[in-house]
C-alpha positions as CSV (number, residue, x, y, z in Angstrom):
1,X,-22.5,19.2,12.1
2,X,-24.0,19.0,8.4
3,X,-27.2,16.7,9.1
4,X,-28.3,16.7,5.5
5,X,-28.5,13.1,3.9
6,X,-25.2,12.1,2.0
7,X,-26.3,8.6,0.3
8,X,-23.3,6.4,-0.6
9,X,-23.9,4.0,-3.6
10,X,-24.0,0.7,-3.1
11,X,-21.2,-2.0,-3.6
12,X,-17.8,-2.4,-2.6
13,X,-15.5,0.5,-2.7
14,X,-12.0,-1.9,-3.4
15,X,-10.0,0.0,-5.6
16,X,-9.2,-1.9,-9.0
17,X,-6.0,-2.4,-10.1
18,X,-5.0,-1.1,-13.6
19,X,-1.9,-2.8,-14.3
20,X,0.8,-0.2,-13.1
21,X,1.8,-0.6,-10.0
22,X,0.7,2.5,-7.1
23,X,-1.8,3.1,-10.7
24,X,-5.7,2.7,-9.7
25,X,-9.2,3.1,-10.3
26,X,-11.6,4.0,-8.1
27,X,-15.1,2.9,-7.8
28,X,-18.4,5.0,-6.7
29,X,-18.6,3.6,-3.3
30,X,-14.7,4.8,-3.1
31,X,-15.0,8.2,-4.8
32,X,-18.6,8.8,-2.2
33,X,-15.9,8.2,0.7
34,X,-13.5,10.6,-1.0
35,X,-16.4,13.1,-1.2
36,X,-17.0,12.6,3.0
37,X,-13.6,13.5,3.7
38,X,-13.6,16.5,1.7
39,X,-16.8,17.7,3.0
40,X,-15.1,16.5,6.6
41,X,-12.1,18.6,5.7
42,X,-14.2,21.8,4.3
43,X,-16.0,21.5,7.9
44,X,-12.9,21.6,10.1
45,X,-11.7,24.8,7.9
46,X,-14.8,26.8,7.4
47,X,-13.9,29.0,10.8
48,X,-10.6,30.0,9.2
49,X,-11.9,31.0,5.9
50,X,-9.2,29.2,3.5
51,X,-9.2,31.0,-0.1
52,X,-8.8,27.9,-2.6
53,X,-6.7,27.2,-5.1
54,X,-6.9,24.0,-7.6
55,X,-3.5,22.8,-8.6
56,X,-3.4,21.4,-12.0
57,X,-1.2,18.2,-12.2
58,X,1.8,19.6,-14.0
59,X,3.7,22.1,-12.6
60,X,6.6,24.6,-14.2
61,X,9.8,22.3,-14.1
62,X,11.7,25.6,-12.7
63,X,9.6,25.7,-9.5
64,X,10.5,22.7,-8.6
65,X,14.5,23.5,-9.2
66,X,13.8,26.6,-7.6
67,X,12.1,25.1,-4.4
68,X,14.9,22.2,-4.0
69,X,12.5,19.2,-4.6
70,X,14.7,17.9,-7.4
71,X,18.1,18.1,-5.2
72,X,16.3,16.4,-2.3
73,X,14.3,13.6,-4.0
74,X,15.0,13.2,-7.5
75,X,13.7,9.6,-7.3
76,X,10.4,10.5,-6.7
77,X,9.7,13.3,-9.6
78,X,8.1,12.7,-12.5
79,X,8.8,14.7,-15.9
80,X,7.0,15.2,-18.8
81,X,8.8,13.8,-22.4
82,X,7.6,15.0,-25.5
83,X,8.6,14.2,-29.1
84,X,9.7,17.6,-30.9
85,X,11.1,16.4,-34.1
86,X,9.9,16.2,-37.3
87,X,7.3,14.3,-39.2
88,X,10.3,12.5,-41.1
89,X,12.3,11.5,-37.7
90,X,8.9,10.3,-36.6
91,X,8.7,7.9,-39.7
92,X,12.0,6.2,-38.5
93,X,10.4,5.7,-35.0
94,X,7.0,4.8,-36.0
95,X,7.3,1.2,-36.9
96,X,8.5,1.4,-33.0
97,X,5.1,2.4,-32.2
98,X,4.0,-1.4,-30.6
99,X,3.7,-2.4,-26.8
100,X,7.3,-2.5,-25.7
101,X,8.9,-0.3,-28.4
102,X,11.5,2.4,-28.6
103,X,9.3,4.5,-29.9
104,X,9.9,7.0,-27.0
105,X,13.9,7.2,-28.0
106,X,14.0,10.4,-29.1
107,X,11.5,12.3,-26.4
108,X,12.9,15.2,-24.5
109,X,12.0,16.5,-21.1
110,X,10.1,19.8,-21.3
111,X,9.6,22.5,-19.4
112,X,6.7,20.9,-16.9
113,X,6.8,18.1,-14.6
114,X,4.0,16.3,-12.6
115,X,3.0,17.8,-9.4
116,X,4.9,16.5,-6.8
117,X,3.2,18.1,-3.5
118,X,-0.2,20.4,-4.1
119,X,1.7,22.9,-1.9
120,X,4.3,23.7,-3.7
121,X,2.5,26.3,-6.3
122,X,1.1,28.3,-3.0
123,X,4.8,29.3,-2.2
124,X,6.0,31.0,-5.3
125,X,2.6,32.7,-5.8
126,X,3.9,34.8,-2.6
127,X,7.0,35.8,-3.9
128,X,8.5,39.2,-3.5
129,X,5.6,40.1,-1.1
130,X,5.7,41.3,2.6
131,X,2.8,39.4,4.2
132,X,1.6,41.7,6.3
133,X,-0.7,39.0,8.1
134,X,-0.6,35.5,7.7
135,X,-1.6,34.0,4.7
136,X,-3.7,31.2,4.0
137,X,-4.8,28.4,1.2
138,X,-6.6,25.4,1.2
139,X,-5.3,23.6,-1.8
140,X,-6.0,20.2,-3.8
141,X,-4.0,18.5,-6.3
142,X,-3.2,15.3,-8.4
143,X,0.0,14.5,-7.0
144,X,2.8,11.5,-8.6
145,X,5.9,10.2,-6.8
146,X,7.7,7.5,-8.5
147,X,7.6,5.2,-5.6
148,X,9.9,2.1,-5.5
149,X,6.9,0.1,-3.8
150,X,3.4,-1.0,-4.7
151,X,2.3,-2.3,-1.3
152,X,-1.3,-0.7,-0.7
153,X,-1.9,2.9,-0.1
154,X,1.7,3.5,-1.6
155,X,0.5,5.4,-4.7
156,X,2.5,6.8,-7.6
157,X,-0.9,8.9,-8.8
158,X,-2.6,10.2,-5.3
159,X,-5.2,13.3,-4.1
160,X,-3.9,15.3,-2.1
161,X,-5.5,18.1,0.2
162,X,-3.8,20.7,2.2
163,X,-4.3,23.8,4.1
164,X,-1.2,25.6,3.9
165,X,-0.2,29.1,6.2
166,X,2.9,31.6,5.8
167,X,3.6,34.2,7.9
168,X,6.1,34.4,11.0
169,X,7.7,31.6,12.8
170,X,5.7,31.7,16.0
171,X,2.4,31.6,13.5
172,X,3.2,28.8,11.9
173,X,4.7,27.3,14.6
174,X,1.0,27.8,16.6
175,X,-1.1,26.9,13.7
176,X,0.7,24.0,12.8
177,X,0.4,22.7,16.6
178,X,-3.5,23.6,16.4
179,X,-4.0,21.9,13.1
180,X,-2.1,18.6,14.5
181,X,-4.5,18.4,17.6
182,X,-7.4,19.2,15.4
183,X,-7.0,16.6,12.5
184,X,-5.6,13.8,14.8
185,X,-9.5,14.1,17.0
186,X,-11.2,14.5,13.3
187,X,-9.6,10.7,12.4
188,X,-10.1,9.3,15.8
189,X,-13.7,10.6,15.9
190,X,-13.5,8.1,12.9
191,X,-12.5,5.1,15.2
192,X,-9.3,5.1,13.2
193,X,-6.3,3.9,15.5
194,X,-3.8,6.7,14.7
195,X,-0.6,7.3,16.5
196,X,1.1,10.5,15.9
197,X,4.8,10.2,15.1
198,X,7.9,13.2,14.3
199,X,9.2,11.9,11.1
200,X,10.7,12.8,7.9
201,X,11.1,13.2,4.3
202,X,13.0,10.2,2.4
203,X,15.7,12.5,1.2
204,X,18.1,11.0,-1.9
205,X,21.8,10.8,-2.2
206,X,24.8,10.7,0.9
207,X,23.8,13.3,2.8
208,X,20.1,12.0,3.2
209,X,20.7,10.6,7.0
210,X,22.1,14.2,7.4
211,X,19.1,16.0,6.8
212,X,16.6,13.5,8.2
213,X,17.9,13.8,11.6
214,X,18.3,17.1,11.3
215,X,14.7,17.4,10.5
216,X,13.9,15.1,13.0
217,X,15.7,16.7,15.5
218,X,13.7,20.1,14.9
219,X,10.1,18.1,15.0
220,X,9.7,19.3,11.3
221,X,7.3,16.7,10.4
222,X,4.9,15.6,12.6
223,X,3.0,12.0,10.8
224,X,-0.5,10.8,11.7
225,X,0.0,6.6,10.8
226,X,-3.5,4.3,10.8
227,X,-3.5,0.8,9.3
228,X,-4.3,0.7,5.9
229,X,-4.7,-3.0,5.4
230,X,-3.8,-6.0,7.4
231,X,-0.7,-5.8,9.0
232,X,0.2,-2.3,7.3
233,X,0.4,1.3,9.2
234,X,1.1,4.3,6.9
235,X,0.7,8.0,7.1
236,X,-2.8,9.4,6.0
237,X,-1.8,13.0,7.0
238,X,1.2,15.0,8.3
239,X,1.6,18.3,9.5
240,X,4.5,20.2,7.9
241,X,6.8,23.4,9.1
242,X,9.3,24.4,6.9
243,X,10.8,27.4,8.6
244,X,12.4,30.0,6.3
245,X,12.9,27.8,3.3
246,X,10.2,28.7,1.5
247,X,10.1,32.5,2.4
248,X,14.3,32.7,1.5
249,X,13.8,30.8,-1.9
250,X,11.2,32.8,-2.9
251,X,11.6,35.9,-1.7
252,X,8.4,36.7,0.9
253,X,8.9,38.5,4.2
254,X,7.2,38.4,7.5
255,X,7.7,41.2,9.8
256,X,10.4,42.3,7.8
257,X,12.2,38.9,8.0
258,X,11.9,35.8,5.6
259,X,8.7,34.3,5.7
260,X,8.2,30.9,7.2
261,X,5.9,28.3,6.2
262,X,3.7,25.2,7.2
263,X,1.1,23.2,6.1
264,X,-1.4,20.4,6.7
265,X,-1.6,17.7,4.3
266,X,-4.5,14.6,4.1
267,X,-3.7,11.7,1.4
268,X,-7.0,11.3,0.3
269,X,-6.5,7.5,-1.3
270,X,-4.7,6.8,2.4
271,X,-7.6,7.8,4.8
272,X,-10.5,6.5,2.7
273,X,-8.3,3.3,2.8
274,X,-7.7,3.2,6.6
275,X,-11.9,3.9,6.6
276,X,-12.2,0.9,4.6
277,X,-9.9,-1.2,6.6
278,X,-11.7,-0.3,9.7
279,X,-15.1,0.0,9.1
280,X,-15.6,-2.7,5.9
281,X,-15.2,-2.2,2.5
282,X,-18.9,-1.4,2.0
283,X,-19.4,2.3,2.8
284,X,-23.2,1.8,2.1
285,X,-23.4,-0.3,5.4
286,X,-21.5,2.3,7.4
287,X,-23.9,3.7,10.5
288,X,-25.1,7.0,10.1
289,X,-22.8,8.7,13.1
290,X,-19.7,7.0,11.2
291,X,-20.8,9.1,8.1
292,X,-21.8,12.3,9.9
293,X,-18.4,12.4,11.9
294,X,-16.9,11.7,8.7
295,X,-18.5,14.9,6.8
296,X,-19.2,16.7,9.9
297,X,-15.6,17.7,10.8
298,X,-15.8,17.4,14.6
């Protein structure tokens, strides 16, 4: 465990509303919590030795057609509109150009959308290889879901970290068990109250109770739920096995068969929140041991 001094500035750590809803901003008490948990997460990983990857926030729209996200949840992507006509079709919009206005009538989606999972990059960065051990990333990324709900810790812009494995199906199946018994001691450590749940995805259209018993059935998801705020218990992690889906869509073998996939993800905004909700929502008056089994990782 890290001993060094980690001060936390003073104040509360409340995020501040900006207007849109799931939309915040995040003070220094907040973003010194934020810091913790990614020195916390850093700790718990340094055995395994993750390479890193930063995801930027927009990804290639055809990785995201390609991986299925838009089929499955089309309500929650976000896409990126530009306006690509000429200075003359912009002088008919521009007296449009006031709070409210239509200016935006003639945008088109382009080729990027807004990351939707900081996973998702990892995948088709394998394809067309034969892993010939398991591979592994710990990823970050600024993630948006167009969420139909602004209760707290449901966020439309969210951090999120995740340590991410391909390989065969009895590796990820093994990893992801380890990483599930691993993350839910790290959180209790914290005194958070978390129950560990199988769950799943909120798939869109008539076939979504299809697929979310299906992935229920199979113990896909596994969800580690804390309260958040009075009265409210949400996910702040969840680990993740995919099976072949990955490895079929893009093309990356594991012993000579399609590679499978898993991964553990930590909402950032979600976990500093349950912190807050437990502990007070000054992190300057936390006690030291909360801190160091915050940072420490065990």
């Amino acid at each position: 465990m890290t001993s060094t001094h980690f001060t936390i500035p003073d104040g509360e750590a409340a995020p501040i509303p900006t207007g849109a809803p799931g939309v915040q901003l995040y003070p220094a008490p907040f973003e010194a919590v934020v810091a913790l948990l990614r020195q916390g997460i850093d700790a718990l990983a340094a055995d395994e030795g993750f390479p890193r990857l930063a995801i930027p926030p927009v990804v290639p729209r055809t990785l995201v057609e390609r991986a299925g996200y838009v089929k499955a949840f089309p309500q929650l992507l976000g896409t990126v509109h530009s306006f690509a006509g000429t200075p003359a079709e912009w002088k008919e919009l521009a007296p449009h150009a006031v709070e409210g206005g239509a200016w935006d009538s003639a945008q088109r989606a382009g080729d990027l959308v807004l990351l939707p999972a900081a996973c998702y990059p990892v995948y088709a960065g394998l394809a067309g290889r034969e892993l010939a051990q398991p591979e592994r990333f710990a990823v970050e990324g600024q993630c948006f879901r167009q969420e139909a709900t602004s209760e707290p810790g449901r966020l439309r812009s969210f951090r999120m970290v995740e340590l991410v494995t391909a390989g065969t199906e009895a590796h990820c199946l093994s990893w992801r068990a380890a990483w599930l018994e691993t993350v839910a001691g790290w959180l209790r450590g914290m005194s958070l109250k978390v129950e560990v749940e199988v769950a799943d995805d909120p798939f869109f259209g008539p076939t979504r109770r299809l697929f979310q018993a299906a992935q229920r059935a199979q113990e896909l998801k596994y969800e580690l739920k804390a309260p958040v705020a009075d009265g409210l218990v949400q996910a702040i992690a969840s680990a993740n096995f995919h099976k072949d889906h990955f490895g079929e869509v893009f093309g990356f073998t594991g012993e000579g068969a399609p590679g499978n996939t898993a991964c553990m993800a930590f909402g950032i905004e979600r976990i500093a929140l349950a912190l807050l909700h437990a502990h007070g929502g000054r992190p300057a008056e936390w006690p030291h041991s909360l801190v160091e089994s915050i940072r420490g990782g065990n």
